[in-house]
Structures are given as structure tokens and as C-alpha cells.
C-alpha positions as CSV (number, residue, x, y, z in Angstrom):
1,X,0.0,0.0,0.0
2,X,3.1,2.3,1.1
3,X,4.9,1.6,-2.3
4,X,2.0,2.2,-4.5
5,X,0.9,5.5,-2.7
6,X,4.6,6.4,-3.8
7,X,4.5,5.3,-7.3
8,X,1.3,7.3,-7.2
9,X,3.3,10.7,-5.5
10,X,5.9,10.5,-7.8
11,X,3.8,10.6,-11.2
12,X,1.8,13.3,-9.4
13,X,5.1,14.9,-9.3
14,X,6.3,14.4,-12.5
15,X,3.3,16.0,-14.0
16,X,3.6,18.8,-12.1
17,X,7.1,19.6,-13.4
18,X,6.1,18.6,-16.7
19,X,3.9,21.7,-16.7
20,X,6.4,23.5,-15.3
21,X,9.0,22.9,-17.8
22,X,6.4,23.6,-20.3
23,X,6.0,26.7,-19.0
24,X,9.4,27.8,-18.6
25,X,9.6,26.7,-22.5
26,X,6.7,28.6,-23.8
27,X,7.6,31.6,-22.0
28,X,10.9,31.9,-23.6
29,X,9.4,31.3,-27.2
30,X,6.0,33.7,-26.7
31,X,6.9,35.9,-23.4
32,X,5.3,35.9,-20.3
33,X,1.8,37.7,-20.8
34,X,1.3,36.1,-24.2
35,X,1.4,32.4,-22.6
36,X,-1.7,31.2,-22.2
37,X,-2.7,27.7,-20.5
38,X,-3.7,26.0,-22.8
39,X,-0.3,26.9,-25.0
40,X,1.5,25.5,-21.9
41,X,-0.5,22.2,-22.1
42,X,-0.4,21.7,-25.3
43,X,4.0,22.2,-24.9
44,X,3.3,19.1,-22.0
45,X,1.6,17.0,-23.7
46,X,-1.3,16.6,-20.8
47,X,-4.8,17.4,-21.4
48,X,-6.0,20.8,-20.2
49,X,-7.8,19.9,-17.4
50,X,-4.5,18.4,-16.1
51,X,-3.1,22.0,-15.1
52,X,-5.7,22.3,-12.4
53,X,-5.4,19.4,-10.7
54,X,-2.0,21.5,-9.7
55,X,-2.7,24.7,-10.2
56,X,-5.3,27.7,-9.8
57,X,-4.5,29.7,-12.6
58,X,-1.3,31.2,-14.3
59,X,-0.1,32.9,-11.7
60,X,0.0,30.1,-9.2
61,X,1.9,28.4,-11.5
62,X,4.3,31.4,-11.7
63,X,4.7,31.9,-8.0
64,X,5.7,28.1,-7.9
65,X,8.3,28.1,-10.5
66,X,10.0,31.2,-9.0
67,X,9.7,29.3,-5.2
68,X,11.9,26.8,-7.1
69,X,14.2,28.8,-9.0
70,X,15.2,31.1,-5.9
71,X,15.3,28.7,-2.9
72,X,17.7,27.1,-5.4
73,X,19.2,29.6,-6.3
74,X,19.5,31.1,-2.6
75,X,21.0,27.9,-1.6
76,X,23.6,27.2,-3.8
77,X,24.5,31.1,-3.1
78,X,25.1,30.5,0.3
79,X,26.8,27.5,0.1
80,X,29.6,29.1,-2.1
81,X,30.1,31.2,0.6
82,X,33.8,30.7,2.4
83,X,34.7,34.3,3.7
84,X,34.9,34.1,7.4
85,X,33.9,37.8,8.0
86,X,29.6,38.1,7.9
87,X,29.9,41.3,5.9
88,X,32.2,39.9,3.7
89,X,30.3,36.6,2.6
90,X,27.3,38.6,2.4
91,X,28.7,40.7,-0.2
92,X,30.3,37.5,-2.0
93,X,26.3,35.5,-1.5
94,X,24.9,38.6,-3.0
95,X,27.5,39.1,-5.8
96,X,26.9,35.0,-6.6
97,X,22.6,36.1,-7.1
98,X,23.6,38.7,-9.5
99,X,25.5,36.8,-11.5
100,X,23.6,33.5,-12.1
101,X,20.4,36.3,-12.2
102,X,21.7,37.9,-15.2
103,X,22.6,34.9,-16.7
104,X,18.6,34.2,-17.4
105,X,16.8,37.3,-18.1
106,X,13.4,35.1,-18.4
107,X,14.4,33.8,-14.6
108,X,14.9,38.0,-13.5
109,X,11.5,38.7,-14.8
110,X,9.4,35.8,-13.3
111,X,11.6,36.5,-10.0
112,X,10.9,40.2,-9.9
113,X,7.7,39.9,-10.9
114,X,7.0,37.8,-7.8
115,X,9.7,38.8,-5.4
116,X,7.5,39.7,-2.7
117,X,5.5,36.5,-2.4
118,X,8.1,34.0,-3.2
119,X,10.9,35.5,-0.2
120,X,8.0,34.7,1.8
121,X,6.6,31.7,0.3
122,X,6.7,28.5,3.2
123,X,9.7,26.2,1.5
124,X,7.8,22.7,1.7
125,X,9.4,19.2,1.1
126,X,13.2,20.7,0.6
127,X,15.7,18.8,3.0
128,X,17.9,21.8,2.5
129,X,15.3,24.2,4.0
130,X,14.3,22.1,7.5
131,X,15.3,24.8,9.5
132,X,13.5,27.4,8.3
133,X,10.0,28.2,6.5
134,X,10.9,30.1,4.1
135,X,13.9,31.8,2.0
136,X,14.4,34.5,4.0
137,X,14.7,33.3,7.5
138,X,17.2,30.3,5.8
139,X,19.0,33.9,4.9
140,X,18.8,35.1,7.9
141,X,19.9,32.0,9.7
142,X,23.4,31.7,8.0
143,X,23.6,35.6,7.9
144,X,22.2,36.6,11.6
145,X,25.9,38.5,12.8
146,X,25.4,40.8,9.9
147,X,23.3,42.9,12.3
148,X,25.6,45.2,14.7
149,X,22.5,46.6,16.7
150,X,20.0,44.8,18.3
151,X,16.6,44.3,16.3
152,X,14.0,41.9,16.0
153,X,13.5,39.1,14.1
154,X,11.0,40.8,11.8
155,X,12.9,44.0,11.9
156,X,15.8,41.6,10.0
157,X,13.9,40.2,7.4
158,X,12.7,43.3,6.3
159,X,15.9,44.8,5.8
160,X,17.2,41.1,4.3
161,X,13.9,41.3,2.1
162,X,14.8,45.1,1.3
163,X,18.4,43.7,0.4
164,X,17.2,41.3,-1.8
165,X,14.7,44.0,-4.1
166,X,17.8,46.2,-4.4
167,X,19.9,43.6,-6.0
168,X,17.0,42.7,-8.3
169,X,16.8,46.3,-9.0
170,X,20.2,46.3,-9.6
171,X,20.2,43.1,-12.4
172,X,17.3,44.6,-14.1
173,X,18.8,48.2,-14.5
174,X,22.4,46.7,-15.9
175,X,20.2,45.3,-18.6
176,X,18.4,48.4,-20.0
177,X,20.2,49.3,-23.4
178,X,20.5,53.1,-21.9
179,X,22.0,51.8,-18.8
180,X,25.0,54.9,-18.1
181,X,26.8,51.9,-15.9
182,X,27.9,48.0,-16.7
183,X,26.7,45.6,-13.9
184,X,30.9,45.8,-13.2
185,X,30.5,49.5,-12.7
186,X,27.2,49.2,-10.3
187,X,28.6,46.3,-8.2
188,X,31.3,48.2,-6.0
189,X,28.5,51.2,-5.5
190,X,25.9,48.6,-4.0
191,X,28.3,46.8,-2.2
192,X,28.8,49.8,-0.2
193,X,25.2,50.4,0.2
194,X,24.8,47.0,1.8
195,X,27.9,47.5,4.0
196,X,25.9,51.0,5.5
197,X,22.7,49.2,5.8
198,X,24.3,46.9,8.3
199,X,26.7,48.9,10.1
């Protein structure tokens, strides 16, 4: 009973990221706003009642692909990290997220087109993420000395959150064609920005 229940889970899975792929896919080839559902089905394969079985509508599926992409993302960032000084590893986490962000413009869009609800978003079924519910406070756990004055929790995932919206801010500026500085040229300048914010 154990085994098939599992057999069942898994294919449940495997549809899900089906669409998701799909999706991923069809927005390269047709944009964000010009996907529709059914164009996403039709990329997976699975009939079009199949997407919601998993999802609500286009957005939910949008808010779940960007969950994905940035705990990953956010993880593999912090695990890079060898500087022994908070400050410093902060800067080298954060330098890390702009560089694998710009990478993927598609991935920049969906992520700040969602930032707010996917820093927030409850990280489910990810071993990496036990500790903590969700993106930010997994931030904030490997990043807590970063603060030199006392604050609250909340107080610290604000400004982490806030940190996080300027570096997206950031990637998506270096990319305009009338951009007066290269993402080179705007690194140092937000670096330092950071450093005051938690001095």
C-alpha cells in the first residue's frame, strides 16, 4: 500500500514539473503575458484539465516556479560562501545572485515579478530548508551576525527582504540598453550600500 501510494506521489510529481518545464519553454518562445494555459498544455503534452489538478491559474503556476528557482538559487548562493567575516560573505552571497540572475533574463522577470510573495513563500518538502520556513529566515539563519545593533527578528527580514529588491533592482537596471553603468561598474556602488545598511 506504502509503495503504490509512492508510485502514485511520484507521477503526481512528474506532472507537475512537466507543466512547469512547459511553462518555462513557452515563455521563452512567446513571453510571459502572451502564454496562455492552454499553449502551456499543449508544450506538456497533458490534457488541459491536467493544469488544475495542480494549479489555480497562471499565476500560481508562476509563484511556484519562482519558489523553485530562488530557494535554489539562494541555496547554492550560500553554500559558495567561504569568507569568514559576515559582511564579507554577504557581499560574496549577493555578488553570486547577480551573476547567475543575469545569466537568465526570463528567470529575473518571473523572479521580480514575484519577489515579494516567493521571499516569503513556506519552502515545503526541501531537506535543505528544514530549519527554516521560508527563503528569508534560511537567509537570515546563515547571515544573523550581519546585524551590529540589536533588532527583531521581523525587523531583520525586512531589511534582508529590502536587500534582496535592491539587488533585483540592480540586475534589471544593468540590462536596460540606456543603462549609463555596466553591472561591473554598479557592483562596488551597491556593495557599499549594503555595507551601511548593516553597520
Amino acid at each position: 500500500m506504502f509503495i503504490r501510494l509512492e508510485v502514485i506521489m511520484e507521477k503526481k510529481k512528474n506532472k507537475e514539473k512537466a507543466i512547469m518545464d512547459a511553462a518555462l519553454k513557452s515563455f521563452r518562445e512567446k513571453g510571459i503575458d502572451k502564454t496562455s494555459i492552454r499553449d502551456i498544455m499543449s508544450e506538456s503534452g497533458l490534457g488541459l484539465g491536467t493544469f488544475y489538478l495542480y494549479f489555480n491559474d497562471k499565476n500560481s503556476l508562476e509563484e511556484k516556479i519562482v519558489l523553485d528557482i530562488l530557494t535554489d538559487l539562494i541555496y547554492k548562493a550560500e553554500v559558495q560562501c567561504k569568507e569568514e567575516n559576515a559582511s564579507d560573505r554577504y557581499i560574496s552571497f549577493v555578488s553570486y545572485l547577480i551573476d547567475e540572475l543575469l545569466k537568465d533574463p526570463l528567470e529575473l522577470e518571473l523572479i521580480s515579478k514575484n519577489a515579494n510573495w516567493a521571499l516569503y513563500a513556506k519552502v515545503e518538502n526541501d531537506s535543505r530548508f528544514e530549519e527554516a520556513e521560508n527563503t528569508l529566515k534560511f537567509v537570515l539563519n546563515r547571515f544573523d551576525s550581519l546585524f551590529n545593533v540589536k533588532l527583531s527578528e521581523s525587523e531583520q527580514i525586512f531589511i534582508i527582504s529590502l536587500t534582496f529588491h535592491i539587488v533585483l533592482s540592480t540586475c534589471k537596471s544593468s540590462l536596460n540598453e540606456d543603462s549609463v553603468l555596466t553591472i561591473d561598474e554598479m557592483k562596488p556602488i551597491l556593495f557599499k550600500i549594503l555595507e551601511k545598511i548593516f553597520r
